[in-house]
N, C-alpha and C positions, 0 to 999 in steps of 0.2 A: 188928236190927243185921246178922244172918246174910241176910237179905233183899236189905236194901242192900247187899249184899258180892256176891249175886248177881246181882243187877241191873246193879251196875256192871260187873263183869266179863264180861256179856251185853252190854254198851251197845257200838255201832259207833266209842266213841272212846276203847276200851280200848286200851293199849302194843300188847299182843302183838298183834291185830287188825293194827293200823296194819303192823308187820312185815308183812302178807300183798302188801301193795301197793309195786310194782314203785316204784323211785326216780325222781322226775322228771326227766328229762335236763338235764344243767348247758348251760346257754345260753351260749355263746360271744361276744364282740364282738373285732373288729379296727375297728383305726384308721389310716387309712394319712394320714402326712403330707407332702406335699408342700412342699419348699421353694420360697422365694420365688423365679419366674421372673429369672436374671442379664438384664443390660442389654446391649444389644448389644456388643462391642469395633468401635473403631473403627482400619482399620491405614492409613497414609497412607503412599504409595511418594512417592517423588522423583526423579524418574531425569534425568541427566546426560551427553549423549555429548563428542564434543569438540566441538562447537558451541558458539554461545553460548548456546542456547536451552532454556531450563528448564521441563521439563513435569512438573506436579505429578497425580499420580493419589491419588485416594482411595476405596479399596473395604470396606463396609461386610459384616462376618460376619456371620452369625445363624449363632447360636448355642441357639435354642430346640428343646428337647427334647433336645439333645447332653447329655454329659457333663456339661457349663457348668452345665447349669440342674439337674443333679439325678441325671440317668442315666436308665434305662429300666426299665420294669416287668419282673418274669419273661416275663409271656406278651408283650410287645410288642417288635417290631419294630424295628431303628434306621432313623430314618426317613433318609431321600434324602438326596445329597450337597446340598447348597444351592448357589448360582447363584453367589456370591460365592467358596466353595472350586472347586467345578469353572472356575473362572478362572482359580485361580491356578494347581491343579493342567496345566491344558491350555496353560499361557504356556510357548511356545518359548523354552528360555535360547540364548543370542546366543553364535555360536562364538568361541574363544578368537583374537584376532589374534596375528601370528607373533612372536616377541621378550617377549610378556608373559607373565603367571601373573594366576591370578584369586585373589584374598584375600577376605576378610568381618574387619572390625574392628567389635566392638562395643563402646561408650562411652557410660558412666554419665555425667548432668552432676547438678549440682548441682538438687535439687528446685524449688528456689524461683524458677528462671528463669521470665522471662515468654516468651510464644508469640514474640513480636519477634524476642528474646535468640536463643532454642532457634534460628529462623529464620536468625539471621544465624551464627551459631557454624556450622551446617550448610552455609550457603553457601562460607563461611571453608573449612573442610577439603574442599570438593568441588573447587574453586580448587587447593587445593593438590596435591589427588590428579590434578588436570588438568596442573598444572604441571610433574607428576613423569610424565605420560605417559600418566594413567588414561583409561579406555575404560568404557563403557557403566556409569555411574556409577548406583548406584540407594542408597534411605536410607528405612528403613522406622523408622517412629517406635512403641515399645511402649508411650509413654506411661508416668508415675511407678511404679515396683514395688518393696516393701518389701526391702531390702538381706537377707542373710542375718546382717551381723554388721552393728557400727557400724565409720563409713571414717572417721579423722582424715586432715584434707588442711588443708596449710599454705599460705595463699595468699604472693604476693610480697611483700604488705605487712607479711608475719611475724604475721598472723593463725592462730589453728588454731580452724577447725569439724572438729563429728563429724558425722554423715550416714546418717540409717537408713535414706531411700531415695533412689531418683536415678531421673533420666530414661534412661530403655535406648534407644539408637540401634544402626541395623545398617545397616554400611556391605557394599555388595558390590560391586565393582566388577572389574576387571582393571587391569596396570599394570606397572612394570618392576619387579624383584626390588630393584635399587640402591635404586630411590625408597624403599621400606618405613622405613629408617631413619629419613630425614627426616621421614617421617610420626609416628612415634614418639615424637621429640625432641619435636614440636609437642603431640600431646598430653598428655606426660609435664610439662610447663612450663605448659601452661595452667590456670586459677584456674578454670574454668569445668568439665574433667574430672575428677570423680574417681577413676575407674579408667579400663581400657582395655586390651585385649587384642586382635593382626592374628593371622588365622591362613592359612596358604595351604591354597586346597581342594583337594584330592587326587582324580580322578576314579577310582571306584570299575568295574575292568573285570571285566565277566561272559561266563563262558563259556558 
C-alpha cells in the first residue's frame, strides 16, 4: 500500500507536480457586427421662379459608409465627401430681390396621400406663393417620418383622424412679408396639412 502511495505521488499526474507548469493563456475572441448597410435616401428638389416653367431636379445621397449605415471603425477614416453632397454644398443660393425676405415653411401632410395628391397640393401652394410675389421657389420632399407624438386633425367634414406620421415638405423660397399670412390661413384650413410652421431666415453676419 506504502508502495502505491509512492508511486503515485512520483507519477507526472500528481496535483502538486501539475502546480509546477505555467497556466495556459486564456484565448480571447472579438466579434465585430456590422449592421445591415441603410438604402440610399432619395431628396427631390422642385424649383419654381416667376415663370411658368417647372423644373423638377432629383439628386440621389449615398450614404454608404456614413453615419447612416453604421459609423466608422476606430482606425478608419471618414471617407470623401460624395458627388451628390458636394453639389449641394457648392450650389450658389440666388441673391435676395429688393422688397422681399426669404422664408422656409415646413409641412406635414397626411401619410396616406398618393404621389398624384403630394403633386398637386405642391403645385397648389407654389401658385400661391407665386401669387403673393414669391421668387425662386424650391420644395424638397423628405418623404413619410414618424411623428414625434400623435396629431389629431379635424377635417371639414367634421371627421377627426390621429396621425403618427406625415409626409415632411420644405418650402424655401423668397417673397413679400404681407403675403406670409395668407399663406398661413391656406395651410391652417386644409384637410391635406397636418401641421405647418413659416419661418423667416435670418442671415447670419461674420466678422
Amino acid at each position: 500500500m506504502a508502495s502505491a502511495t509512492s508511486s503515485l505521488t512520483k507519477s507526472p499526474f500528481c496535483p502538486h507536480r501539475l502546480a509546477q507548469f505555467s497556466p495556459l493563456p486564456i484565448l480571447s475572441f472579438t466579434h465585430s457586427i456590422k449592421p445591415i448597410p441603410a438604402k440610399s435616401k432619395s431628396l427631390t428638389s422642385i424649383r419654381r421662379d416667376n415663370s411658368a416653367t417647372l423644373t423638377v431636379k432629383a439628386q440621389t445621397l449615398d450614404f454608404s459608409g456614413s453615419f447612416f449605415e453604421g459609423g466608422f471603425g476606430l482606425d478608419e477614416d471618414p471617407p470623401s465627401t460624395g458627388p451628390g453632397l458636394t453639389a449641394l454644398e457648392d450650389k450658389e443660393e440666388p441673391q435676395c430681390p429688393p422688397g422681399l425676405r426669404q422664408y422656409e415653411s415646413m409641412v406635414i401632410l397626411r401619410p396616406d396621400m398618393s404621389e398624384d395628391e403630394r403633386l398637386a397640393l405642391t403645385q397648389k401652394y407654389e401658385e400661391i406663393l407665386v401669387a403673393g410675389g414669391g421668387m425662386y421657389i424650391e420644395v424638397f420632399n423628405r418623404g413619410i417620418i414618424p411623428l414625434a407624438y400623435g396629431i389629431r386633425k379635424k377635417n371639414k367634414a367634421g371627421e377627426t383622424n390621429t396621425y403618427f406620421d406625415g409626409i415632411y415638405l420644405l418650402f424655401t423660397y423668397f417673397t413679400k412679408p404681407e403675403s406670409i399670412e395668407a399663406l398661413g390661413v391656406s395651410l391652417n384650413t386644409d384637410d391635406d396639412v397636418t401641421r405647418s410652421s413659416t419661418f423667416k431666415i435670418r442671415k447670419r453676419k461674420y466678422d
